[in-house]
C-alpha positions as CSV (number, residue, x, y, z in Angstrom):
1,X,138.9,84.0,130.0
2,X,138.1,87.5,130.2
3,X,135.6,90.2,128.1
4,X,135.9,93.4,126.6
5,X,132.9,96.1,126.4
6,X,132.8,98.9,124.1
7,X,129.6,101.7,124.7
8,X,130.6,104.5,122.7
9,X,127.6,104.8,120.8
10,X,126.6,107.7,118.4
11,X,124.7,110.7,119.8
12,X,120.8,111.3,118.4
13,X,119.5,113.7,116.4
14,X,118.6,117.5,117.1
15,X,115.4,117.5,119.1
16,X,115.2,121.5,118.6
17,X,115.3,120.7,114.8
18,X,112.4,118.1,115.2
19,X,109.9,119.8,117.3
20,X,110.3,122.6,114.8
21,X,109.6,120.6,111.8
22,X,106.8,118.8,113.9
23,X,105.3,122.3,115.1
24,X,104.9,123.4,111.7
25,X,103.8,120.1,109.9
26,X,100.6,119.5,112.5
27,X,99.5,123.6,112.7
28,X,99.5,122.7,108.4
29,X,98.1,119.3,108.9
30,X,94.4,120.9,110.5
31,X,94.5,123.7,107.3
32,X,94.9,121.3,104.8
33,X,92.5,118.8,106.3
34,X,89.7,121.8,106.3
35,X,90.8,122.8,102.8
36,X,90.2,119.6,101.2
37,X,86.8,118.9,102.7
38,X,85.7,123.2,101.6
39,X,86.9,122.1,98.1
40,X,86.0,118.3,97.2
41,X,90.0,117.3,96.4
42,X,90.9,114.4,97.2
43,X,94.7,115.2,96.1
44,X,94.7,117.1,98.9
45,X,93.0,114.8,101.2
46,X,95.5,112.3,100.0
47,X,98.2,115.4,101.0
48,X,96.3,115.7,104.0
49,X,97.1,111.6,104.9
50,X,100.5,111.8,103.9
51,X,101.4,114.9,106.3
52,X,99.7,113.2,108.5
53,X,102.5,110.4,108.6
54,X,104.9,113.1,108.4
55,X,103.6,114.2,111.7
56,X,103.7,111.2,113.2
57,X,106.9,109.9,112.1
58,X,108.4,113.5,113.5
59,X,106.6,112.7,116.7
60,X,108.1,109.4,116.8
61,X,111.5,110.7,116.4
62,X,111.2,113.1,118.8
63,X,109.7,110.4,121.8
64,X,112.6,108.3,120.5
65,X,115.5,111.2,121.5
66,X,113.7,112.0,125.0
67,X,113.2,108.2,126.0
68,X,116.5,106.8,124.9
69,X,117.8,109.3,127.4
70,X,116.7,107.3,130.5
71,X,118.9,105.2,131.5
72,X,119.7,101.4,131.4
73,X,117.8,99.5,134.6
74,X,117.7,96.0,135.6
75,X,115.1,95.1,133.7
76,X,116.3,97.2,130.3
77,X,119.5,96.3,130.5
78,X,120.5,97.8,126.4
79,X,118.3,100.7,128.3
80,X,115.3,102.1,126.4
81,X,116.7,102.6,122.7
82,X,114.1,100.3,120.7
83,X,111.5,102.5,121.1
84,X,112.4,104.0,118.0
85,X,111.5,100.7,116.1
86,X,108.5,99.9,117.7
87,X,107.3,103.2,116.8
88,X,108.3,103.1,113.4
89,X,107.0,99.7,113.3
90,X,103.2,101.0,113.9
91,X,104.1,103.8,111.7
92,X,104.6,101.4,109.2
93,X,100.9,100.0,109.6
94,X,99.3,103.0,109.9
95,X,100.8,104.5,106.5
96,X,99.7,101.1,104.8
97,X,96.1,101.9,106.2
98,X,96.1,105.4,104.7
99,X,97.5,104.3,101.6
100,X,95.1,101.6,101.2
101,X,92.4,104.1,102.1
102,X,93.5,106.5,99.3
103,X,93.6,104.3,96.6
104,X,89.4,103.4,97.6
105,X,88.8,106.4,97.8
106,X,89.8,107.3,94.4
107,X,87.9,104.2,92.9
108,X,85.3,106.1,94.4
109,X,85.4,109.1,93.3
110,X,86.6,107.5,89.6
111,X,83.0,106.2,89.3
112,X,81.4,109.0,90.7
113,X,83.9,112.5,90.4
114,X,83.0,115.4,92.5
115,X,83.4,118.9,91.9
116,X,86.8,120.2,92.5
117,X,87.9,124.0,93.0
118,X,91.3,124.5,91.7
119,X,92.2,127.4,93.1
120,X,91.7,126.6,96.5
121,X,93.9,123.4,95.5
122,X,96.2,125.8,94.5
123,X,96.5,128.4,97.6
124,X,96.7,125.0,99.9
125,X,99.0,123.1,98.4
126,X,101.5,126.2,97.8
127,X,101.5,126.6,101.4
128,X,102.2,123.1,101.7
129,X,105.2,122.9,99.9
130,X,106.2,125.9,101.5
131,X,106.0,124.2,105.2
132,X,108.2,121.0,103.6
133,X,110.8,122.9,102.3
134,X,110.8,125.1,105.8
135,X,110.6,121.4,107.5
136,X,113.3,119.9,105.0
137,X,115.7,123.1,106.1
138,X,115.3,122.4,109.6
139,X,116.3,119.1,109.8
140,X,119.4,119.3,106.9
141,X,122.1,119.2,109.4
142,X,120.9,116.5,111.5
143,X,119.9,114.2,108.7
144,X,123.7,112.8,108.6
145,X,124.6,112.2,111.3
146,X,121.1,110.5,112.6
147,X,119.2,108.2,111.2
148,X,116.0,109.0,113.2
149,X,116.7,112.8,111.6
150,X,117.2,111.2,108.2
151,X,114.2,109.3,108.5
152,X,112.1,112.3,109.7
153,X,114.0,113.9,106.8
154,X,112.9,111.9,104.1
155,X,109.2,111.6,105.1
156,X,109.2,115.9,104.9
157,X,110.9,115.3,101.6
158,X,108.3,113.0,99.9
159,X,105.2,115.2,101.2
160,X,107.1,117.9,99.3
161,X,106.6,115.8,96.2
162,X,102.9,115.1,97.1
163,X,102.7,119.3,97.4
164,X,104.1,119.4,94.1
165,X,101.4,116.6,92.9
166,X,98.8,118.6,93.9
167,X,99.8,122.2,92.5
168,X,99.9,120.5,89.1
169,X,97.2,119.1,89.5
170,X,95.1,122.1,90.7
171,X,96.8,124.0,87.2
172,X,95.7,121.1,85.0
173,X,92.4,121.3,86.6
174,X,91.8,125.3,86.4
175,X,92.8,125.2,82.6
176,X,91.3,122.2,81.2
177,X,88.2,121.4,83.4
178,X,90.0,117.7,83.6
179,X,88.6,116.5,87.6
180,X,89.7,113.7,87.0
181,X,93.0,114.7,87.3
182,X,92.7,115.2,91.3
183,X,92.0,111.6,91.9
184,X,95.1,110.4,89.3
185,X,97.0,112.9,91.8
186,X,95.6,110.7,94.5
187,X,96.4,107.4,92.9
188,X,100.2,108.5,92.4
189,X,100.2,109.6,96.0
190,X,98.9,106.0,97.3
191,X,101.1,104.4,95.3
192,X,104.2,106.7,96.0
193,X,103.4,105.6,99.5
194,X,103.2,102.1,99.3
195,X,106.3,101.3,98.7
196,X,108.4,103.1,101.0
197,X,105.9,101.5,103.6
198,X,107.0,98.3,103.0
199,X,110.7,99.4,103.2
200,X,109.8,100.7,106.8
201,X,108.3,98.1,107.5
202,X,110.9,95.2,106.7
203,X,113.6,97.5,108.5
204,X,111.9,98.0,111.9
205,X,111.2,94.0,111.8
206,X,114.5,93.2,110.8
207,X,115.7,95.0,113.9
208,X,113.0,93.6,116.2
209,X,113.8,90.3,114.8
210,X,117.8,90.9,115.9
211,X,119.0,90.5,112.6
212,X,122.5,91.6,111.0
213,X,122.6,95.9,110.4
214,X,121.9,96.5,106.8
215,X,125.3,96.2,104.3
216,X,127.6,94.4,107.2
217,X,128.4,91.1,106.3
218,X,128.6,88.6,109.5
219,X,131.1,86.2,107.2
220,X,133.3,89.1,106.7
221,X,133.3,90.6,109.6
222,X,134.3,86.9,111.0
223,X,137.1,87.0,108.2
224,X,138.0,90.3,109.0
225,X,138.2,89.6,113.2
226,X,140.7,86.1,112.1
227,X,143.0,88.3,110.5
228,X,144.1,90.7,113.5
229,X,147.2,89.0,114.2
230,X,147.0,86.6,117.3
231,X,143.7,85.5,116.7
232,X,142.9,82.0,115.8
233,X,139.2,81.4,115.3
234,X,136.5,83.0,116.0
235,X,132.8,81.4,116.9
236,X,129.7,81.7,118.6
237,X,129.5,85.5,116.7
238,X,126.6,87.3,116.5
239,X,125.7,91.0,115.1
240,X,122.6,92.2,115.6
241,X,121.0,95.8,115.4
242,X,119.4,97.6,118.9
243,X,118.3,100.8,117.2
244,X,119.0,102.7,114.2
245,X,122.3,103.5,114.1
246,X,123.6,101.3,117.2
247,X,124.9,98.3,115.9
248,X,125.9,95.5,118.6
249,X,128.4,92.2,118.6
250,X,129.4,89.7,120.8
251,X,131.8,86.7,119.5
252,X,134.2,84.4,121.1
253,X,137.6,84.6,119.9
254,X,140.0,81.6,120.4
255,X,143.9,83.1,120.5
256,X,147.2,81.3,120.3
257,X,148.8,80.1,122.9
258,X,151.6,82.6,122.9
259,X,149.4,85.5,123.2
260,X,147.2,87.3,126.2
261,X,144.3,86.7,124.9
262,X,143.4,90.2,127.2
263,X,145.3,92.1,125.1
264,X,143.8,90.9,121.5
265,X,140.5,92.2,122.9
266,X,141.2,96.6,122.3
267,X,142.6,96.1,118.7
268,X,139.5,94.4,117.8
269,X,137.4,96.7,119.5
270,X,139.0,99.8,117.7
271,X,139.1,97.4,114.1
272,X,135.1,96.8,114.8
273,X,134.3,99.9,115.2
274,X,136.1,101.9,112.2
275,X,135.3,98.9,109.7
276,X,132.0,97.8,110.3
277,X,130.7,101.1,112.8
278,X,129.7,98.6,115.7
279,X,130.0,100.3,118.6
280,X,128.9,98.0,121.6
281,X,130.9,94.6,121.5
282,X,131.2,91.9,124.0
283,X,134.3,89.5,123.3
284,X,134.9,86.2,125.5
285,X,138.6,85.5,124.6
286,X,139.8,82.0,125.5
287,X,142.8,80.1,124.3
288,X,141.0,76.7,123.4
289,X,137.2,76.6,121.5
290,X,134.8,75.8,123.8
291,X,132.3,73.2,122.5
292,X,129.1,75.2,121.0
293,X,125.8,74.0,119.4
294,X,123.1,75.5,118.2
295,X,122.0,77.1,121.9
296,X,125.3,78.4,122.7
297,X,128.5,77.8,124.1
298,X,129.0,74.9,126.7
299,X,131.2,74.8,129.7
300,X,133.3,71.4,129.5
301,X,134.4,70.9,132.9
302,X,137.6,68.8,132.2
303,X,137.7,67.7,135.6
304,X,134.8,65.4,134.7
305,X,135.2,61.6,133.6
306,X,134.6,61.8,129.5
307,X,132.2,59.1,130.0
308,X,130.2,61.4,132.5
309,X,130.7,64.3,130.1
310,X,129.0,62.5,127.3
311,X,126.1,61.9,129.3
312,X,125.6,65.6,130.1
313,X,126.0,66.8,126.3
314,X,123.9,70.1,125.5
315,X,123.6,71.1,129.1
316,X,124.6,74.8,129.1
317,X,126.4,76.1,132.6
C-alpha cells in the first residue's frame, strides 16, 4: 500500500483590501450610531446594526488571513484554518440577535412613533452609502478569488441597500410627514437580514459538522475516481470541507492487479483537483478491498486462522 498527499491549497484574500474596508466601516459605524440617537430614526439605528455586522464580519476576515498563517503543529495538524468558520459561526448569532432586536424595536415604536428629522436621515445615510460603495471598491478584486473577501464583499453590499433604505425613507418622510415610514425601513432591514443569517449560519455548521463542499457530489466524484483507467473500486471515501474554499478528500482506491497502484495515485490527484477543486487528498491504494464497516477500514491479517479472524471482527488495527 502506499498514499498520495496533495497541499496546494488556494491563497487568501487581500488583507490590505480588508483593513481598508474595516477602517472605514467602524470610523462610520460611531457617526451613524450618534446620528440616529440626535434624530429618533430607527432606520438608521437599524443601518447602524447592520454596519455593525459589516464590521464584524470584516474583522473576522481579516483574523482569519493573519491566523491561518501560523503554521500546522502537533496538536493542529490541518493547522489553524477553521477559525474562519467559528467566527462566522458567532457572526451568524449575533446578526440573528440584532435582527430580532430590530424587528421589537419597530413594534415599539409602531405603537408609540417618535419624532423623526429627515434631514439628518438624509445627510447620514448619504454618507453611508458613500462608505459601502468605497468599501465595495476595495474589496472587488479579491472577492473572486476568496471566499472570505466575497463574504466580506457581500455583507458591504447589502449595507449599501440598507443606505439606500434609509435615504428613501428620509425623502418620503421630509415630503409627506409619513414617520412611519422609518420603522417600515426598519422592518425591511430586519427582515432583509434574516435570511441571509440563516444561510451563514447552515454554511459555517455544515463545515464544522465535516460535511461534503457545497455543489460536489461525493457519488460522482466516486464515479468519476472509478473511471480513471486502472482503478477498480473505490471505498472508505470521504470529502469534507476545512475552511472556505479548502476542500479535503481521503478514499481508498482498490487497482487491478496489473497496475502500480503508486502510479494511479498523481492522475487522480491532478483529475480531483481540476474537476471537483479539492486540493488536499489522501489516497491509500491497495490491490484487494480491505474489509470496512461503518468505523473504518479493518486490517485482515491473513496470517490469522479464519476461525480466529471471525472472533476479532470490528477490531480496527
Amino acid at each position: 500500500m502506499s498514499g498520495g498527499h496533495s497541499h496546494a491549497i488556494p491563497a487568501t484574500g487581500n488583507e490590505r483590501a480588508l483593513w481598508m474596508a474595516l477602517g472605514l466601516t467602524s470610523t462610520f459605524l460611531i457617526a451613524e450610531v450618534i446620528a440616529g440617537v440626535v434624530f429618533q430614526s430607527l432606520a438608521l439605528l437599524a443601518d447602524a446594526a447592520h454596519m455593525f455586522t459589516d464590521a464584524a464580519a470584516l474583522a473576522i476576515a481579516v483574523a482569519a488571513v493573519r491566523i491561518a498563517r501560523r503554521p500546522a503543529d502537533a496538536k493542529r495538524t490541518y493547522g489553524y484554518h477553521r477559525f474562519e468558520i467559528l467566527a462566522a459561526a458567532l457572526n451568524a448569532v449575533l446578526l440573528f440577535g440584532v435582527a430580532l432586536y430590530i424587528l421589537y424595536e419597530a413594534y415599539r415604536r409602531f405603537n408609540a412613533p417618535a419624532e423623526v428629522q429627515p434631514l439628518g436621515m438624509l445627510v447620514v445615510a448619504t454618507l453611508g452609502l458613500a462608505v459601502n460603495l468605497l468599501s465595495m471598491r476595495f474589496l472587488q478584486s479579491g472577492k473572486d478569488t476568496s471566499l472570505n473577501v466575497k463574504g466580506a464583499y457581500l455583507e458591504v453590499w447589502a449595507d449599501m441597500l440598507g443606505s439606500i433604505g434609509v435615504i428613501v425613507a428620509a425623502l418620503v418622510i421630509r415630503f409627506t410627514g409619513w414617520a412611519w415610514v422609518d420603522t417600515l425601513v426598519a422592518v425591511g432591514i430586519g427582515l432583509w437580514v434574516l435570511p441571509r443569517t440563516w444561510v451563514l449560519l447552515k454554511e459555517s455548521l455544515n463545515i464544522l459538522l465535516e460535511g461534503a463542499p457545497e455543489g460536489v457530489d461525493v457519488d460522482e466524484v466516486a464515479r468519476t475516481m472509478l473511471a480513471v483507467p486502472g482503478v477498480t473500486g473505490v471505498h472508505d471515501l470521504h470529502v469534507w470541507v476545512l475552511t472556505s474554499g479548502k476542500n479535503a478528500l481521503t478514499a481508498h482506491v482498490v487497482h487491478a492487479a496489473n497496475i502500480d497502484g503508486a502510479a494511479l495515485i498523481e492522475p487522480l490527484k491532478e483529475m480531483l483537483a481540476d474537476r471537483f477543486k479539492v486540493f488536499h487528498t489522501t489516497l491509500q491504494v491497495e490491490p484487494t478491498a480491505c474489509q470496512h464497516s461503518e468505523d473504518g477500514c479493518n486490517f485482515v491479517d491473513h496470517r490469522v486462522p479464519a476461525q480466529a479472524r471471525e472472533s476479532h471482527a470490528g477490531h480496527v488495527h
